[in-house]
C-alpha positions in Angstrom: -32.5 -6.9 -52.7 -32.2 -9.5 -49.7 -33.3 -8.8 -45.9 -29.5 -8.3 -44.8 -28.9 -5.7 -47.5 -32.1 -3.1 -46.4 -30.7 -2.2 -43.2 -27.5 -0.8 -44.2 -29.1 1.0 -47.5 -31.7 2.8 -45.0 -29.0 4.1 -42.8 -26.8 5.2 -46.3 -30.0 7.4 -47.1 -30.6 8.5 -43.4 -26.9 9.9 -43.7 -27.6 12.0 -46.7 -31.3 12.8 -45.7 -30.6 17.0 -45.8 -34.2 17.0 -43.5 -32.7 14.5 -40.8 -32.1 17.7 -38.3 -35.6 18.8 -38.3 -36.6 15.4 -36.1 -35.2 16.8 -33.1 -37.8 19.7 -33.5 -40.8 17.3 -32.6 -41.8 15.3 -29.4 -41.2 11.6 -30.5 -40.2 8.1 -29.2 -38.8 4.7 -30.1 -42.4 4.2 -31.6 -42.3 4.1 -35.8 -44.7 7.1 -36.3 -46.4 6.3 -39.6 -50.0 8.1 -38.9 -48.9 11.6 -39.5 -51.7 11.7 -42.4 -54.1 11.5 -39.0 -52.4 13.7 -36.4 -48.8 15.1 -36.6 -46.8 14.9 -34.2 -46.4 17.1 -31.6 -43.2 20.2 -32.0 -41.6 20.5 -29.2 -42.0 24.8 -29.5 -45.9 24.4 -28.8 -46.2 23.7 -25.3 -44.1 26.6 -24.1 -46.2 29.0 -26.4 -49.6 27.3 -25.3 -48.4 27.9 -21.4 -47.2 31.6 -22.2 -50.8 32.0 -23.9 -53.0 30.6 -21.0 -50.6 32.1 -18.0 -49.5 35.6 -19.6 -51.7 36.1 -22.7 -55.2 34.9 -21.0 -54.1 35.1 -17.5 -52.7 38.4 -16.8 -53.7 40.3 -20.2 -56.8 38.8 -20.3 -59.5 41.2 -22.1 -55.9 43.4 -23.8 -54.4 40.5 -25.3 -57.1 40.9 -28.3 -55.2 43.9 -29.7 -51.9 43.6 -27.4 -51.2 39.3 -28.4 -52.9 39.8 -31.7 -55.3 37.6 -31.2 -58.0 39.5 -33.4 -55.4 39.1 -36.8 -54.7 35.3 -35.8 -56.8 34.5 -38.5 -55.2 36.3 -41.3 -51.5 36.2 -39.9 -51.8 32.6 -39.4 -53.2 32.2 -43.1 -50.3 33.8 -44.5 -47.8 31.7 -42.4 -49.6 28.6 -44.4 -49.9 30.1 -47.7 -46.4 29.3 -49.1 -47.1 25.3 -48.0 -49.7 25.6 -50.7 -48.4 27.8 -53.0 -50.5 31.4 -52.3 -50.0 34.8 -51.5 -50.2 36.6 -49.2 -54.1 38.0 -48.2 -56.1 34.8 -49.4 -56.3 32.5 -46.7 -58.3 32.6 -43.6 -57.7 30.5 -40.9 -60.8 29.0 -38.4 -63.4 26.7 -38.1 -63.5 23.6 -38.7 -62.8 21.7 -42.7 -66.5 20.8 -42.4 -67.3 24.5 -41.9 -65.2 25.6 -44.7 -66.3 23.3 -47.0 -69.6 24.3 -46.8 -68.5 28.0 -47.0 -66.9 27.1 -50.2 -69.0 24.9 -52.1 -72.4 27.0 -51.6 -69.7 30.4 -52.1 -68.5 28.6 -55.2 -72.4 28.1 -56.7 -73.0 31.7 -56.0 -70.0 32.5 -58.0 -70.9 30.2 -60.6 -74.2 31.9 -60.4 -72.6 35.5 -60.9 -73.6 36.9 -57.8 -77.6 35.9 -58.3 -80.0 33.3 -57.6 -78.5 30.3 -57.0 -78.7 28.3 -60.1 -79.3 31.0 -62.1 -78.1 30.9 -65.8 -78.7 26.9 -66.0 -76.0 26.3 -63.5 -77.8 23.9 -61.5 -75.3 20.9 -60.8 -72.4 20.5 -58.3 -70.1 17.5 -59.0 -68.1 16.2 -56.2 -65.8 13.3 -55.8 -67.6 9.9 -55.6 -64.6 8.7 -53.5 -64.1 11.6 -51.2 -63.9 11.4 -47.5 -67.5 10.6 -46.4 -68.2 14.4 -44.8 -67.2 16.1 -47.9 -70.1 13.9 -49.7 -72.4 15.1 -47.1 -71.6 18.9 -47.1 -71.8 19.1 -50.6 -75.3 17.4 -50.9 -76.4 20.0 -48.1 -74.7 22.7 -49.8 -77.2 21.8 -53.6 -79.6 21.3 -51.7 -79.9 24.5 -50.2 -78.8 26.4 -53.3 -81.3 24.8 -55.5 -78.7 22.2 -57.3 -78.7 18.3 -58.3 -75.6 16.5 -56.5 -73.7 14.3 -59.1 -71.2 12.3 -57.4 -68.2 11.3 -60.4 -64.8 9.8 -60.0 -62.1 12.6 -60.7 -61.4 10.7 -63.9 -64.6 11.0 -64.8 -65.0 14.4 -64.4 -63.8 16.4 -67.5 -66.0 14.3 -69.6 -68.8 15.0 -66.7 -68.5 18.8 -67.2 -70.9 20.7 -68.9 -72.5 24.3 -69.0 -75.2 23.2 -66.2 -72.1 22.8 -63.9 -71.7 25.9 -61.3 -69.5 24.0 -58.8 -66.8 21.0 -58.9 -65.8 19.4 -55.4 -62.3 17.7 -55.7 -59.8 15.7 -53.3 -56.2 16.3 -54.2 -55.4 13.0 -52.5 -57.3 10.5 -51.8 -57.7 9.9 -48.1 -58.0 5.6 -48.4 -55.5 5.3 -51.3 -53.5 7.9 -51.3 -53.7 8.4 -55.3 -52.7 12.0 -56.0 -55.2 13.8 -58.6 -54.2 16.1 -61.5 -55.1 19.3 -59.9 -53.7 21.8 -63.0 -55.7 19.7 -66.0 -58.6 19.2 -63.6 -59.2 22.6 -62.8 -58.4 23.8 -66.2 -61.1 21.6 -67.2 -63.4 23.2 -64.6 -63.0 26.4 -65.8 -63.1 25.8 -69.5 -67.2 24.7 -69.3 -67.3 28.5 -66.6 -68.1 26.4 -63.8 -66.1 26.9 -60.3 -63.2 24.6 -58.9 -63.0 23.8 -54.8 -60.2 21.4 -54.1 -59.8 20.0 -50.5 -56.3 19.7 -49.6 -56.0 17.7 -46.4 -53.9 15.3 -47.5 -51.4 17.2 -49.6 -51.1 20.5 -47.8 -47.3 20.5 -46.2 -46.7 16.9 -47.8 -46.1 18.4 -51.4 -46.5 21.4 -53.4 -49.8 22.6 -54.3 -49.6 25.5 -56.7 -53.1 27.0 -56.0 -52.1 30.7 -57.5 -50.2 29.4 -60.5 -52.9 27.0 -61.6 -55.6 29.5 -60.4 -57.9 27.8 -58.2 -60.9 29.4 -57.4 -61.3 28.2 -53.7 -59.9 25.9 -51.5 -59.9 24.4 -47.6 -57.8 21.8 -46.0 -57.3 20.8 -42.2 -54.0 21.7 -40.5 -53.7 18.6 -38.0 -52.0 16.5 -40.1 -48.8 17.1 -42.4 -48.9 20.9 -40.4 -49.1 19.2 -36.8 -51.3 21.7 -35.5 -53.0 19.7 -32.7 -56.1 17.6 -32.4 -58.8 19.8 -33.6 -56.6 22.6 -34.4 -58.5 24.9 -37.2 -58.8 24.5 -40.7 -58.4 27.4 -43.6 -60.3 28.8 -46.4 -58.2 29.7 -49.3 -60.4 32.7 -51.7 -59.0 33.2 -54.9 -57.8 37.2 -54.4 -59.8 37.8 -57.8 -62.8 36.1 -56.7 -63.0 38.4 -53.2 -64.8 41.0 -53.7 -68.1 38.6 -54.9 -67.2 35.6 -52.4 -70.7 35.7 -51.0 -70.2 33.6 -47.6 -73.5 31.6 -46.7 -72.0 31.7 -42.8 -71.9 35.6 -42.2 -71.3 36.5 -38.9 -70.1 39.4 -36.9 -66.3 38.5 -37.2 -66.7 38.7 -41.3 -68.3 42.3 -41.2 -66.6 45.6 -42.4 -66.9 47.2 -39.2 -67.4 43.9 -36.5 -68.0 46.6 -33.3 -70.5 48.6 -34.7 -73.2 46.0 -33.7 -75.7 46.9 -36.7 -78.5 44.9 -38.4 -77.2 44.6 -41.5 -74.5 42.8 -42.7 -71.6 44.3 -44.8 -69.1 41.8 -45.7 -65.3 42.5 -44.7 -62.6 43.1 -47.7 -60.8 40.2 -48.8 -60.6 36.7 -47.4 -61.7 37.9 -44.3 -65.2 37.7 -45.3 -64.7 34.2 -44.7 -64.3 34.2 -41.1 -67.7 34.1 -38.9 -67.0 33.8 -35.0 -65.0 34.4 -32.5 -61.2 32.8 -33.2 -60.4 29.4 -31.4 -57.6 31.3 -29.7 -56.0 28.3 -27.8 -55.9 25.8 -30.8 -54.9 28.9 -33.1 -52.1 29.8 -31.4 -50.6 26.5 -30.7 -51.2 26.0 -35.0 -48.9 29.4 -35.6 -46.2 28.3 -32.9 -46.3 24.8 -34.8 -46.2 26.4 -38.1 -42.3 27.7 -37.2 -40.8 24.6 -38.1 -41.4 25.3 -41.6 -39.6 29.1 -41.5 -36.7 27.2 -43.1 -38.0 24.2 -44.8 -38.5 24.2 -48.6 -41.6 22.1 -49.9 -39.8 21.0 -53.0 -37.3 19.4 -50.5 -40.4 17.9 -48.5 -41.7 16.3 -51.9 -38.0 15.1 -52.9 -38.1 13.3 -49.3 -41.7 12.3 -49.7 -41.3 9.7 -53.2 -38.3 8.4 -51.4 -39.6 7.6 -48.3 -42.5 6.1 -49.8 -40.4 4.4 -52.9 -38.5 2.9 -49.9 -41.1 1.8 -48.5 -42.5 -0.3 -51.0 -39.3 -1.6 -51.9 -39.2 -3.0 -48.3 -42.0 -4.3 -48.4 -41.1 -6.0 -51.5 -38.3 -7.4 -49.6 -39.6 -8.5 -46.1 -43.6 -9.1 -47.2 -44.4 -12.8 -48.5 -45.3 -12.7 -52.2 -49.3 -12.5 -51.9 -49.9 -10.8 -48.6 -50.5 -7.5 -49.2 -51.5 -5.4 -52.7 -50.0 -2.1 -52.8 -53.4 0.3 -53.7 -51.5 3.5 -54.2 -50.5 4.2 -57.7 -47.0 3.7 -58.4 -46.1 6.6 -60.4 -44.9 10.0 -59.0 -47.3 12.0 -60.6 -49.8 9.9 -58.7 -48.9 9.2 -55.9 -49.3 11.2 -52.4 -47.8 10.9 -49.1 -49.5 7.6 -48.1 -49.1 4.1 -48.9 -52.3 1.4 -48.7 -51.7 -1.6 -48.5 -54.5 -4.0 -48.9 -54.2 -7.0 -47.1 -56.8 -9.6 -45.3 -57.7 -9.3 -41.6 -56.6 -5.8 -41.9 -57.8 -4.7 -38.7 -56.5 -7.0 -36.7 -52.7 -6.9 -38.5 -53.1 -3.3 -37.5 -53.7 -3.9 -34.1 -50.5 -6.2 -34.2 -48.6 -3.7 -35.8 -49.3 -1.1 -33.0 -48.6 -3.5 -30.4 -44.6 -3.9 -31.9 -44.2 -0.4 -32.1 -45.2 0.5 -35.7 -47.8 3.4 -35.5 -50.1 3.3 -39.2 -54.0 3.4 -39.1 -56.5 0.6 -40.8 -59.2 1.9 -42.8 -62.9 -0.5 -43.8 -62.8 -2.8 -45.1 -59.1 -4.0 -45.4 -56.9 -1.0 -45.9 -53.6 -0.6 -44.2 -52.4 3.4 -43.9 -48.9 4.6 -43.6 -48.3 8.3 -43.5 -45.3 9.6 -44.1 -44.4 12.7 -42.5 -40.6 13.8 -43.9 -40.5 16.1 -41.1 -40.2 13.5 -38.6 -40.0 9.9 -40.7 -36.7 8.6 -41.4 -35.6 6.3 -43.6 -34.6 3.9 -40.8 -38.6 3.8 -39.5 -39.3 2.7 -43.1 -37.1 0.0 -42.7 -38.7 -1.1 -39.4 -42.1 -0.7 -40.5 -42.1 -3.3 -43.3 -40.0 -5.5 -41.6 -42.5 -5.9 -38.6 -45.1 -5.7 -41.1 -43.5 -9.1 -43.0 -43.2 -10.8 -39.4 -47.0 -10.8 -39.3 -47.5 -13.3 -42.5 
């Protein structure tokens, strides 16, 4: 398709775009947003619901607003609000601390699973497998995590990883999408591989939570965490969630207990008594603040299906690439995201020399992506927010930089 004919196709699909409306719920510019796999954008409910907290809920309430704002169920509540985004029920997510945190809650939780409830390792379970191309902390949580529970690390590429499996295996570590490429994985067959050698499946679901659906109940993963600052536009630091299989409760053994997580948190004894259900996976004292402004953020999805969002999704990022196709020179950039749907996440990555600087460029004109080492390219798309008319824009100042 020639340059002249783009324009007019991405305003034909911005016309029929049933998400269009939801735009207008977020805080946005004339700036082509394309980083939402970063930080989401801001919607435009949190700000009065941040002030209300801090002036009426902190200010004037102060000490009350723990059973009179809710702020002691945040955790929960909020957990339930995400739950649907990734395909859960109610009473198995638990929202706080950080994806770091949780990951190390889950992988050492998952070996003591594995381990049924004994010594870690126990039973010849002695190996955790984690994704050799994960995002660099997961890597290091989950090398702390065998370490301390008496297990080998043994990094493997997700398609390497039924082959991997064995009885020794207690724990498996998996990204749903990559964070660099964007390559989605097979989540059901992975996980049914997991569990066919006994061992224990976490999946990390940063990049797919509120971008597509997840399915964790109906392909029964045992435990999962994700952060909520990107495709849920919690906020900068907002708090991340740990998703406990409701089967696997009542023997989730956290390796963070802490008074929040006890049966009876005010009674102040020595010994520790874990809480029922996923609360046992709290620890501390709630972020309030961040919390909050995550739950008012979360509203924008009380009407939003996230088949619709996945529909949206493969379009916008089809488009994309069919853009680029159009308005790129042949040579400059190498798509690295796989092109089939069953593959393929919310992200495009591009490859292309001097990618730093062409970033740079590209935020300077308007387009808002993010570069990755050593010569990645990163475009989010958010179908909240991104229409198809930003596509357009976006490779077309991307071809004026060849």
């Amino acid at each position: 398709m020639s340059e002249p004919e783009m324009r007019p196709k991405a305003e034909k699909l911005d016309a029929a775009d049933e998400l269009a409306a939801m735009r207008a719920q977020f805080v946005l510019d004339d700036t082509v947003y394309l980083d939402g796999n970063s930080l989401g954008a801001l919607p435009r409910s949190v700000p009065g619901r941040v002030e209300d907290v801090v002036r009426r809920q902190w200010g004037s309430l102060r000490i009350r607003s723990w059973d009179e704002s809710g702020w002691w169920t945040a955790p929960e509540r909020i957990g339930d609000r995400i739950a649907p985004l990734v395909g859960a029920a109610s009473g198995q997510i638990v929202v706080g601390d950080s994806t770091s945190v949780n990951v190390f809650k889950a992988v050492v939780g998952a070996v003591r699973l594995a381990a049924g409830g004994g010594t870690e390792g126990a039973g010849g379970r002695d190996e955790v497998l984690v994704d050799a191309t994960t995002f660099p902390t997961d890597g290091y949580i989950a090398a702390s995590a065998a370490r301390l529970t008496g297990c080998t690390l043994r990094p493997v590429t997700p398609d390497e990883v039924p082959d991997t499996l064995s009885e020794r295996t207690a724990a498996v570590l998996l990204n749903h999408v990559d964070y660099r490429t964007g390559r989605l994985h097979d989540l059901p067959s992975l996980t049914a591989s997991i569990h066919a050698v006994g061992a224990v499946s976490v999946w990390d679901l940063c990049h797919s939570a509120g971008a597509l659906p997840v399915g964790l109940d109906e392909h029964g993963v045992d435990l999962a965490v994700g952060c909520t600052y990107k495709y849920l536009n919690g906020g900068p630091g907002s708090p991340a969630y740990l998703y406990v299989r409701e089967a696997h409760q009542p023997r989730f053994d956290s390796p963070l207990p802490g008074w929040n997580s006890h049966a009876d948190p005010f009674g102040m004894t020595p010994d520790y008594t874990p809480a029922p259900g996923a609360l046992r996976g709290r620890v501390g004292t709630p972020d309030i603040l961040s919390m909050l402004a995550l739950e008012a953020a979360l509203e924008v999805w009380d009407d939003v299906s996230i088949d619709a969002i996945r529909t949206k999704s493969l379009a916008l990022t089809d488009f994309f690439l069919e853009c680029v196709e159009s308005y790129v020179p042949e040579g400059a950039v190498e798509s690295v995201t796989p092109s089939p749907h069953t593959e393929r996440g919310s992200q495009v990555a591009l490859r292309c020399a001097d990618a730093g600087n062409v970033m740079r460029r590209l935020i300077d004109r308007g387009v808002i992506g993010d570069f990755r080492e050593p010569d990645v390219l990163r475009f989010g798309f958010t179908p909240l927010y991104v229409g198809f008319g930003d596509v357009e824009r976006a490779a077309r100042v991307l071809g004026e930089m060849f």
